[in-house]
RODO-2510 file (C-alpha; in nm, 4 decimals, decimal comma):
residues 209
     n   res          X          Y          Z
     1     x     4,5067    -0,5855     0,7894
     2     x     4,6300    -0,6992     1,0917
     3     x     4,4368    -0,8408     1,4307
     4     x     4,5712    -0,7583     1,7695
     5     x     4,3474    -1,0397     2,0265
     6     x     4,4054    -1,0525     2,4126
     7     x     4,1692    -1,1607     2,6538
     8     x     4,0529    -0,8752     2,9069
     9     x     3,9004    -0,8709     3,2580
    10     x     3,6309    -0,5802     3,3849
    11     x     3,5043    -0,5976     3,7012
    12     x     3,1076    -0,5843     3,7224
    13     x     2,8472    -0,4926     3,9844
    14     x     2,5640    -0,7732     4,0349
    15     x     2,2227    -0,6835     4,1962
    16     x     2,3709    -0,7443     4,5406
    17     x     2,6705    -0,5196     4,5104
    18     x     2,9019    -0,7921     4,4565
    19     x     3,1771    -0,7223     4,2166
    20     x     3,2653    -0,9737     4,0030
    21     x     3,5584    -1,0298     3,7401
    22     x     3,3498    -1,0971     3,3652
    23     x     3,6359    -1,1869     3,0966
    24     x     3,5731    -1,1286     2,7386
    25     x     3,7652    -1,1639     2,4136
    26     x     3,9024    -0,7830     2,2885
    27     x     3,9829    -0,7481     1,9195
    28     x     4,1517    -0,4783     1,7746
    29     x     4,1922    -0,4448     1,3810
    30     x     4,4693    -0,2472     1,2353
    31     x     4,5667    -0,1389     0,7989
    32     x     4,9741    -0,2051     0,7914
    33     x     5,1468    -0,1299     0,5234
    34     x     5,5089    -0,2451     0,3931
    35     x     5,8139     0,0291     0,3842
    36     x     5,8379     0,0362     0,0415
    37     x     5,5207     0,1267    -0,0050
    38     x     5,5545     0,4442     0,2105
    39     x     5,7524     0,8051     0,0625
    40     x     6,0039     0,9441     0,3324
    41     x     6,0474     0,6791     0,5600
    42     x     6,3813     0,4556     0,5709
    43     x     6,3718     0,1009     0,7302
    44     x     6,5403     0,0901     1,0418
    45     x     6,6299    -0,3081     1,0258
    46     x     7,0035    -0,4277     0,8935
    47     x     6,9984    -0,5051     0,5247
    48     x     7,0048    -0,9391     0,5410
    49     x     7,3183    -1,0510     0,4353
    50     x     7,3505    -1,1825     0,0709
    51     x     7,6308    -1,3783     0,0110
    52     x     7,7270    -1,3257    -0,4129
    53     x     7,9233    -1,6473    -0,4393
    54     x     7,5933    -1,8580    -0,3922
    55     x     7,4428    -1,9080    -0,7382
    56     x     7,1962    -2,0756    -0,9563
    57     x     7,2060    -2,4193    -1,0615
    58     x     7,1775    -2,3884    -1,4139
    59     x     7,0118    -2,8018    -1,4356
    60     x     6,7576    -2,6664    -1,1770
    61     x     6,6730    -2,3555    -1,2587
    62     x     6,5654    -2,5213    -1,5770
    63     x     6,3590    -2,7398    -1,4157
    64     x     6,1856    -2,4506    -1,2041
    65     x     6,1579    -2,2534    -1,4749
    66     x     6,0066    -2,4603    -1,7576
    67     x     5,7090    -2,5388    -1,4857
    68     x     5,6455    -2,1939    -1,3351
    69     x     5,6294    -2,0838    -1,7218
    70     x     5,4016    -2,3859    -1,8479
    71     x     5,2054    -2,4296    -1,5271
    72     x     5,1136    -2,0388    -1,4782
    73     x     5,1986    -2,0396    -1,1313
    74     x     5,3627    -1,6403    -1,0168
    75     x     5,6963    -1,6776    -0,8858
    76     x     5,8422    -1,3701    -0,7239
    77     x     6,1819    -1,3199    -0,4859
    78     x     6,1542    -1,0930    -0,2085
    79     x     6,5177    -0,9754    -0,0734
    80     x     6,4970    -0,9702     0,2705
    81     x     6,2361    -1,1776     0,3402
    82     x     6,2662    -1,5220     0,5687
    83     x     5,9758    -1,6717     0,4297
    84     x     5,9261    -1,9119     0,1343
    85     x     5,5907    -1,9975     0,1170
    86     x     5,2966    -2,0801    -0,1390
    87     x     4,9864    -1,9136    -0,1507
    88     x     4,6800    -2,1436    -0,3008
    89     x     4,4436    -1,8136    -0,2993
    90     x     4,6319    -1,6265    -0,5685
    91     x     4,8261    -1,9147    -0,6646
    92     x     5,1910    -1,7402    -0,5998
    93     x     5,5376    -1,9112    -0,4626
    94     x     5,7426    -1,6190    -0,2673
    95     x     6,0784    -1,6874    -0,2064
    96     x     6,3692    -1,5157    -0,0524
    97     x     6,6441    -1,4587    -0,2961
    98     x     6,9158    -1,7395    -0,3470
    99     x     7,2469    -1,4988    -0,1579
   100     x     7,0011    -1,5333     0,1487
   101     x     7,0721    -1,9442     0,1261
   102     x     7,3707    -2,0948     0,2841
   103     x     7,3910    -2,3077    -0,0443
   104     x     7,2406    -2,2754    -0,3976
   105     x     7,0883    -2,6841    -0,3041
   106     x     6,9320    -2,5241    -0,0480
   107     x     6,7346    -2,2509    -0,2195
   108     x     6,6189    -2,5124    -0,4794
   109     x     6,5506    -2,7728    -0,1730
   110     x     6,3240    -2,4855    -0,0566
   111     x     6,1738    -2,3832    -0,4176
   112     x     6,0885    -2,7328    -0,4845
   113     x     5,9038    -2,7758    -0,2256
   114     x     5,6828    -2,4708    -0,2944
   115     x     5,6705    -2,5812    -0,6109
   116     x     5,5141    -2,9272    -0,4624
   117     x     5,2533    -2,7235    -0,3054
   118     x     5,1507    -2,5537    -0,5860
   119     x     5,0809    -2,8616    -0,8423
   120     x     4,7998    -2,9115    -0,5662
   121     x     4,6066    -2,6114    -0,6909
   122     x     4,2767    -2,6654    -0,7488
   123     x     4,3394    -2,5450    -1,1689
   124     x     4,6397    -2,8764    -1,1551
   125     x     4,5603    -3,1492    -0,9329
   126     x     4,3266    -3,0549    -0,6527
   127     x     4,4801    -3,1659    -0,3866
   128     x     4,4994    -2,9018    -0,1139
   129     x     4,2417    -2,7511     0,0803
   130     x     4,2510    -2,3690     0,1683
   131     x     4,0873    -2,4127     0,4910
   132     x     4,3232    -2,6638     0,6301
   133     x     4,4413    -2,4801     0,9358
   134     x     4,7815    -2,5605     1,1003
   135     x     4,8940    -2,8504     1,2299
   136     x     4,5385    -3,0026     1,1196
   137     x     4,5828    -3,3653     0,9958
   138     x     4,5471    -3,2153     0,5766
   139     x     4,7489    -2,9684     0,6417
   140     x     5,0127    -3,2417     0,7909
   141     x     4,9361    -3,4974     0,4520
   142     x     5,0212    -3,1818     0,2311
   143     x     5,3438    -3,0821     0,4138
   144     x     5,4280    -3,4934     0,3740
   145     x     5,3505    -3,4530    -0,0011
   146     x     5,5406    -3,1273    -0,0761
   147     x     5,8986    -3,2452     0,1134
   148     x     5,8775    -3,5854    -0,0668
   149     x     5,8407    -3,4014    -0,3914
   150     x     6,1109    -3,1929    -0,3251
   151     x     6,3593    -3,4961    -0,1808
   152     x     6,2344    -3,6742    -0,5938
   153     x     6,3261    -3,3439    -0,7448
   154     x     6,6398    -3,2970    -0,6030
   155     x     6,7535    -3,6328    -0,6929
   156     x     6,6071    -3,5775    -1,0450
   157     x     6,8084    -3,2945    -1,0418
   158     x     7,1239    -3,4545    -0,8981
   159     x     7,2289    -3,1793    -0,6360
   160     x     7,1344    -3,3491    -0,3319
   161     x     7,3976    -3,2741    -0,0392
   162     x     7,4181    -3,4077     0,3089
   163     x     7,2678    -3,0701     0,4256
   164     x     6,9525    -3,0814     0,2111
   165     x     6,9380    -3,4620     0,3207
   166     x     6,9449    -3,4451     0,7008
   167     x     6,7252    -3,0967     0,6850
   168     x     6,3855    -3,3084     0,4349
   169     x     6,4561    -3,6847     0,6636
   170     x     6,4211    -3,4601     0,9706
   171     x     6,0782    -3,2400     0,8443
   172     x     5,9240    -3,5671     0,7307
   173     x     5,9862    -3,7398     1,0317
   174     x     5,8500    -3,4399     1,2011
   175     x     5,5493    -3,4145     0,9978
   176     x     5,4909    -3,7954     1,0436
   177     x     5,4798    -3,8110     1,4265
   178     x     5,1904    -3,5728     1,3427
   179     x     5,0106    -3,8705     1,2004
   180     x     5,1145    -4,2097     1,3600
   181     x     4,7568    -4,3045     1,3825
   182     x     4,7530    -4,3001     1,0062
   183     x     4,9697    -4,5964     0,9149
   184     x     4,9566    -4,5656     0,5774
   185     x     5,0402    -4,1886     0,5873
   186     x     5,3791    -4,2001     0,3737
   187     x     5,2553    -4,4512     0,1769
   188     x     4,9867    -4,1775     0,0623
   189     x     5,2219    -3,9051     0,0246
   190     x     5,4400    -4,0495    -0,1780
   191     x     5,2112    -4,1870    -0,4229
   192     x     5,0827    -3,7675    -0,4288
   193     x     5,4025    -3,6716    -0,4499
   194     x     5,5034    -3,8871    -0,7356
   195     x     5,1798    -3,7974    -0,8914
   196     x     5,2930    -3,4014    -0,8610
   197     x     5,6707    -3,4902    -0,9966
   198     x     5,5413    -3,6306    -1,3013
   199     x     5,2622    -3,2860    -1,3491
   200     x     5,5885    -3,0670    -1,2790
   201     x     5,8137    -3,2498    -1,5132
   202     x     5,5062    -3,2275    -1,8017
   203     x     5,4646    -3,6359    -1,7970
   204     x     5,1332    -3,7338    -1,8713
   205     x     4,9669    -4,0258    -1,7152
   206     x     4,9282    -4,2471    -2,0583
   207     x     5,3210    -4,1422    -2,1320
   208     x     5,5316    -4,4565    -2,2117
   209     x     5,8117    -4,2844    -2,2036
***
């Protein structure tokens, strides 16, 4: 379903015969359905470019593996999409396939850090909140949490490049302007995130090791 909103204007008639201008919210609900879903009907948008040379990092695909298979999680790759994202409601990280990345580091930059999101699922460590809308101060905290994990991970994993670098300093930054009044905002984060690195990796908290 999808929700078309605009905000209309119709003129009204008072008791005196003065017209008047009364604005009012108009809402307009529509049932979409994807292209592949429908018989007959070709897609009229270029095929995404995939580029074949870009492949998987054998070191980290372990590493995403071995979690997605021991924590549950659903992982699925959508060719074509532009969207990685993590969805705490049926607990699912989409992700465009790896040819759509300029650079295998920065598909796994990307799938650790929907990865990050989902160890805060309320069945691993509870962390996020479904309602936190947009820009709201959680939902800020949880995008802090999820980049640091990702910036651990890829150091873990020992692909870090420049590029991967300068794109995670840059969306932290960002995401920390978003909370200057909270001092001890990274601080926070990073103790999350180093409490979701060691629940992806399968350390437990009494683990010497």
């Amino acid at each position: 379903m999808i929700v078309f909103y605009k905000m209309m204007e119709k003129e009204t008639e008072n008791e005196n015969g003065e017209t008047k201008k009364k604005t009012f919210p108009f809402l307009q609900y529509s049932n979409v359905f994807h292209i592949d879903q429908c018989e007959g009907v070709e897609s009229k948008m270029e095929t995404p470019l995939v580029d074949e040379s870009v492949n998987p990092i054998a070191h980290a695909e372990s590493m995403v593996n071995d979690y997605v298979n021991r924590s549950g999680v659903t992982m699925s790759h959508v060719k074509g999409s532009d969207r990685a994202c993590y969805s705490p409601s049926t607990d699912t990280i989409t992700m465009p396939i790896i040819g759509q990345f300029e650079s295998a580091e920065e598909y796994y930059s990307t799938a650790f850090h929907e990865c990050g999101h989902s160890t805060g699922h309320h069945s691993r460590l509870d962390r996020i909140t479904e309602t936190a809308g947009f820009g709201s101060q959680t939902y800020c905290r949880e995008e802090l949490v999820a980049e640091m994990f990702a910036c651990f991970m890829m150091n873990l994993a020992g692909i870090e490049i420049p590029e991967t670098f300068e794109n995670s300093a840059a969306y932290i930054a960002g995401w920390s302007k978003k909370l200057k009044e909270d001092v001890k905002a990274i601080v926070s984060a990073s103790g999350q995130a180093q409490k979701a690195s060691d629940y992806f990796l399968g350390i437990k908290p009494d683990d010497t090791k």
